[in-house]
N, C-alpha and C positions, 0 to 999 in steps of 0.2 A: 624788337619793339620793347622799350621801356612801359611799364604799368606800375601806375601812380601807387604809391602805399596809402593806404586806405583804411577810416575806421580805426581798429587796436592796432592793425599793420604800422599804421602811422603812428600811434602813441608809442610804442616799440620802436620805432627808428629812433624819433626825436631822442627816448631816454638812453635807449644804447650812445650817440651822440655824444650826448650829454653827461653821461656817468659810466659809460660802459654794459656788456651785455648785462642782462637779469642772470643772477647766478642760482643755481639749484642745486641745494643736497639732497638727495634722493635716498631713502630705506629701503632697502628690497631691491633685488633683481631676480625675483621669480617671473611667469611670463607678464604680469603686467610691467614688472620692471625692466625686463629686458628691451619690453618695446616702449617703454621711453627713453630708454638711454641711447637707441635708434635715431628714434623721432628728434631728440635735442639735436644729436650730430648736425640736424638738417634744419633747424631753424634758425634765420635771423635775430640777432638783439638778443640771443637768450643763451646760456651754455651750463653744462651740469659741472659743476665744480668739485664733488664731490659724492662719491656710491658708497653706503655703508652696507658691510653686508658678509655675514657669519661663513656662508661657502665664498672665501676668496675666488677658487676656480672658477664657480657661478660668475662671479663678478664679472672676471678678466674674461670671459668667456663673451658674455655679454659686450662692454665695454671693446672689444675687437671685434666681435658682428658691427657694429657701430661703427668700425676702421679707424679709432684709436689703436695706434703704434705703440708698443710693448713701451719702449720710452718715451713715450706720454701718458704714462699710467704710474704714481707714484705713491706707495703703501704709505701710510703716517697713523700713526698709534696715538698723535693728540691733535688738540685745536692749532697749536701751533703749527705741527706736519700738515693739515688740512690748508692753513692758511698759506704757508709757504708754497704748496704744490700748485696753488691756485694763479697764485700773482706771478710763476712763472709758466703760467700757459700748462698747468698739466692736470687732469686728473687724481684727484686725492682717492684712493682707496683705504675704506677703514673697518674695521669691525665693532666699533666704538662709537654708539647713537649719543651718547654723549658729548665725546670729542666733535660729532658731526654738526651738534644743534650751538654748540659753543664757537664753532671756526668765523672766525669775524667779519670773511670774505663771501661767503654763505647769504644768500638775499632772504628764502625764504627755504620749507623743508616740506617734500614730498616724503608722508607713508605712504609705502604700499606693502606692508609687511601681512596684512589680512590676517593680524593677530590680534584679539581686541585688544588684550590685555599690554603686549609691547607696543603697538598703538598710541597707547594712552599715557605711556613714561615717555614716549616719543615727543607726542604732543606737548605737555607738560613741561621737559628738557625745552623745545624750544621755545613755548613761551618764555618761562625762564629766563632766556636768551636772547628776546627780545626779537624772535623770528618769526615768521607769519607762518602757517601752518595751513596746508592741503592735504585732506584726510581720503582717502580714496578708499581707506581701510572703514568702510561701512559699519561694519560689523560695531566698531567699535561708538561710531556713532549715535545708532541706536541706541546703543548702553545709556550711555552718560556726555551725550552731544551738547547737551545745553551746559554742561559744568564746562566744557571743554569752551564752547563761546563765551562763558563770564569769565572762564581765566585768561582767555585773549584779549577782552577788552579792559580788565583789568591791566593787560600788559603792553596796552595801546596797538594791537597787532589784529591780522585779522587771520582768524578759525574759517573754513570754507571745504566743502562738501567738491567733489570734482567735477569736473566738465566733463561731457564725454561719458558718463556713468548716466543710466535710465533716469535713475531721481534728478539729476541738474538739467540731464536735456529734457525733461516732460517738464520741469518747473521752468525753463525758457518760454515755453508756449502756454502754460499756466499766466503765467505774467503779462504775455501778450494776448491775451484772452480777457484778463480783468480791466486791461488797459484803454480796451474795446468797450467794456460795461457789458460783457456776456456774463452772464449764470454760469459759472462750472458744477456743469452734471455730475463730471465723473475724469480724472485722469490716471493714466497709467501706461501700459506695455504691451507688445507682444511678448512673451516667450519663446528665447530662444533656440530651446535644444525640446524634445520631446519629453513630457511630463511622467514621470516615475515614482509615485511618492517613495518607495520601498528600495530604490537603486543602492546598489552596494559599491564597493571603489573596484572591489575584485573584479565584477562586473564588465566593467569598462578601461582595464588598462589598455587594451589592446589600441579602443579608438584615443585614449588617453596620448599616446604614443606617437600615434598618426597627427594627432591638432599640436605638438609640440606642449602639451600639460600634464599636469599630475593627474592621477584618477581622484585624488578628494576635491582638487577644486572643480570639474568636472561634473561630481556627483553633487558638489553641491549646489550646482547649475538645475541638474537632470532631477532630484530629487525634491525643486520649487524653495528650498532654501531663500536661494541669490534672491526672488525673484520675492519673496515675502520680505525679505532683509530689504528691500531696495524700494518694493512699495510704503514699506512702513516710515522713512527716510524719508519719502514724498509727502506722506501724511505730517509728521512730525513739523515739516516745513513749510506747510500750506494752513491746517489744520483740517481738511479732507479725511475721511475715517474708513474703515473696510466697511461694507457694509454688511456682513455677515463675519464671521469667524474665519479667515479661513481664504476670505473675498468670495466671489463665485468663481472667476475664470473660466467664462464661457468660449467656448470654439467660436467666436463671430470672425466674418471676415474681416478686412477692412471697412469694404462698400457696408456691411453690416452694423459695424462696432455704435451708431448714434442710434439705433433702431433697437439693441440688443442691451448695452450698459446706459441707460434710461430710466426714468422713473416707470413704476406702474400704470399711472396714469395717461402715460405716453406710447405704449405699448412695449415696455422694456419689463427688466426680471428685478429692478432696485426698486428699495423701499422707501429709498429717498433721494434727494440733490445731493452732493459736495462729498463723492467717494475715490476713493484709490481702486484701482482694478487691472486685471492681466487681462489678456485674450491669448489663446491655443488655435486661434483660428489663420486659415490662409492669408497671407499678405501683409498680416501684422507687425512680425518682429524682422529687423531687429527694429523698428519703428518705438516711437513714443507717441501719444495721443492726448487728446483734452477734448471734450465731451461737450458742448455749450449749447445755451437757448438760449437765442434772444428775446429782448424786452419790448418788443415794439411791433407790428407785423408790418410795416413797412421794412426793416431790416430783417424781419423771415424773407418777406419778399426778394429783397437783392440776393440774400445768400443760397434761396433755389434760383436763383436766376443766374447767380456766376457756379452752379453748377455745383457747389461746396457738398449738394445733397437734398433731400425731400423735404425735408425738415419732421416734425418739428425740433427736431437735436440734431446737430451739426457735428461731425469732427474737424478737428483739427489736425494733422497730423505732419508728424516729420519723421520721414520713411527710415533713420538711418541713425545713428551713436555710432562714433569709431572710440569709444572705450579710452583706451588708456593713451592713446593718439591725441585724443585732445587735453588729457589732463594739463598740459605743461599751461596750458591758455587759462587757468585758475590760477596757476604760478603768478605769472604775468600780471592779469589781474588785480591780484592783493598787495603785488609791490608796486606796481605803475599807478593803481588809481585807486587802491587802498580800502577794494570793496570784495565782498565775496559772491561767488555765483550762487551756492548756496550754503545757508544755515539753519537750525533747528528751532522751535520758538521758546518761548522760555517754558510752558509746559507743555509737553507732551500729549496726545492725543490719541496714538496709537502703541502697540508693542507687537512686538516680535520674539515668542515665545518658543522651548522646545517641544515635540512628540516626539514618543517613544518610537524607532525604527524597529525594534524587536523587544522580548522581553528582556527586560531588566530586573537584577536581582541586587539586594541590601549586600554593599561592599564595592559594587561594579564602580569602577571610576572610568566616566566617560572622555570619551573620546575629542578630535575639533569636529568642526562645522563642517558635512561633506565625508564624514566617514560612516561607520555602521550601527552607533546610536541613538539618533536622532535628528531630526530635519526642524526647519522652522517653519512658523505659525504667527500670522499675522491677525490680532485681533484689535479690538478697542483698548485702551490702555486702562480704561476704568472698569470692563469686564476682566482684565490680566488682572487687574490687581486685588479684586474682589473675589475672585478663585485663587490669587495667591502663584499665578504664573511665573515659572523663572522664568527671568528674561535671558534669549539665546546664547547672549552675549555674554554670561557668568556659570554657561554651561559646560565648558571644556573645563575637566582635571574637577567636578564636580564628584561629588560622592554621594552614591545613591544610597537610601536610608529607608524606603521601604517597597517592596515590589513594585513593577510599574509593567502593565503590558503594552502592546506594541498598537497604536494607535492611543494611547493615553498622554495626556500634557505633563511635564514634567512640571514638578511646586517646588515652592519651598518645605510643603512636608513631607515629600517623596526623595528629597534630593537637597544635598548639604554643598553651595559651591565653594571655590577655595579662596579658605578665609587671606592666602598671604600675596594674593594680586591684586592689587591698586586699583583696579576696574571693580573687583568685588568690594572692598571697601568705601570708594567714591558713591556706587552704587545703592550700598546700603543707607548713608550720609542725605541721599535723597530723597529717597523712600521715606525717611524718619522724618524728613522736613515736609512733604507732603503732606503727611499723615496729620502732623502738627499743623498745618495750612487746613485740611480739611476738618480735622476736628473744631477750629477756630472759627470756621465760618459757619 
């Protein structure tokens, strides 16, 4: 039986058609990247043209899980080998993000390199290029997400947050939520690994091992990093705020989550409407949620009558994120209809800060995201900045400058990040403009 293409199915046929598949350079083949370089094998109208990526063997490893044939896998060390290997049907492997964001056959450019800092010359390289850009690399987002949207749009391209990641699937039903004229109480996540603020990597190789991943990306799972990094992203692109330091991250169930993340008023534990929030509760993750009251008690009425819940706050929910499975559909996206699924606002409303996982001592230069110095911390961006919070994102290869014990927020007066990364610079560049923004008004 034939089944009609449908929806983006359909806008995907017509353009492959009509111009050939959507082509993808992709950054990374660590386990998000592997599993898209999977996933492409198997989609319609779309195909990965090219993988850049420093462990060739990683690559090619990847790349033939995928069942690309040794000779359909062709090295090329510039834009032009990228470009050549494409237009005869092969795979370009490269170690060269530049070569990658330059090849002219290239539609648009997946990171997933989860380095803020290569991230960000990534981004940048393909703007440059005149390539659309799919940031999956979070991390990097948080930082300096809205520099990264005015220099896409300056470059007629579109900047875009991923599909399949907690922040673009909660912000799906955010949208359909406003579109409704519901109040959003509160959106966010389950969590999905068990909550450890303290987790070390040494910890966890063993199960590291077992899930086919590192122990730091892991740990940065386990140790509520991902999960602060990923609501702050939400916030940033709603304008939605934590509503404590930290959020609460109550264990509510599902059936629980509009009874529990709630105003006080209503018999919940927030202090106000319009927050980001986790749950550690049963049935939550890998789910996404959005919190709503309506505005009428005739539509209270329908929504306990189709059973949505008691009211007076409602969830919403979508039981499910397949991660890096969906990202290619943000690909897609930004080249066929030129739009992002998500992006950041132009100011900021939340941050995503360090703490100290142990003590720290004057000289330590810390470590990445998910190792044994620090986890993040998700606060208001105007309470980060009034303490002087580093933000997560300018935390790796920082230099610590005066003792810090182990639950303390890392600053900028405890901690010196490194002056010679692009992310730390770009970063600084806004902060000054703020400042100047705030002082003017």
């Amino acid at each position: 039986m034939t089944v009609a293409k449908v929806g983006l199915g359909a806008e995907l046929a017509a353009r492959a058609e009509a111009q050939g598949p959507v082509t993808i350079g992709l950054a990374g083949a660590g386990q998000m990247g592997t599993d898209m370089v999977v996933q492409l094998a198997l989609m319609p109208g779309v195909r990965l043209g090219a993988l850049c990526e420093i462990d060739l063997k990683a690559a090619r490893d990847a790349l033939t899980l995928a069942g690309h044939a040794q000779g359909d896998i062709a090295e090329a060390g510039n834009a032009g080998g990228i470009d050549t290997a494409i237009e005869a049907g092969k795979v370009a492997l490269t170690q060269d993000f530049k070569a990658l964001c330059a090849a002219g056959r290239v539609d648009v450019v997946i990171d997933a390199t989860g380095n803020p800092n290569i991230g960000t010359l990534i981004a940048l390289e393909a703007f440059r290029n005149g390539k659309h850009v799919v940031m999956l690399n979070v991390e990097a987002d948080i930082t300096i997400g809205r520099h990264l949207k005015a220099q896409a749009r300056k470059a007629g391209v579109v900047y875009t947050g991923a599909a399949g990641d907690e922040p673009a699937a909660a912000l799906e039903i955010v949208g359909f939520a406003q579109a409704l004229g519901f109040e959003i109480v509160a959106a966010g996540k389950g969590k999905n690994n068990p909550l450890k603020f303290d987790a070390m990597p040494e910890e966890y190789e063993e199960e590291a091992r077992r899930r086919n991943m590192n122990a730091r990306m892991l740990v940065e799972f386990v140790d509520g990093s991902k999960t602060m990094i990923e609501m702050v992203a939400l916030a940033n692109a709603t304008g939605l705020v934590p509503d404590v330091p930290g959020m609460h991250g109550p264990a509510a169930t599902r059936d629980e989550l509009a009874r529990v993340l709630c105003p006080k008023a209503d018999g919940g534990i927030l202090t106000r409407s319009g927050v980001v929030d986790y749950s550690i509760g049963k049935g939550v993750a890998p789910g996404v949620f959005c919190i709503v009251k309506p505005r009428h008690p005739r539509v209270l009425e329908r929504m306990t009558d189709l059973k949505v819940g008691p009211g007076p706050c409602y969830t919403i929910f979508r039981p499910y994120h397949l991660t890096s499975l969906e990202v290619p559909l943000s690909a897609i996206r930004a080249v066929v209809g030129g739009r992002p699924d998500m992006e950041p606002l132009d100011r900021p409303v939340a941050e995503c800060v360090g703490v100290a996982k142990r003590d720290l001592q004057p000289g330590d230069v810390l470590g990445k995201i998910g190792e044994r110095d620090y986890r993040g911390f998700a606060m208001t961006w105007s309470q980060a900045r009034s303490e002087g919070a580093l933000p997560l994102g300018l935390a790796e290869k920082a230099r610590v400058t005066r003792p810090v014990k182990a639950g303390e927020r890392l600053s900028y007066a405890n901690c010196a990040p490194e002056e010679s990364f692009v992310i730390t610079q770009i970063r600084r560049r806004l902060d000054q403009a703020d400042a100047a923004f705030t002082d003017a008004a």
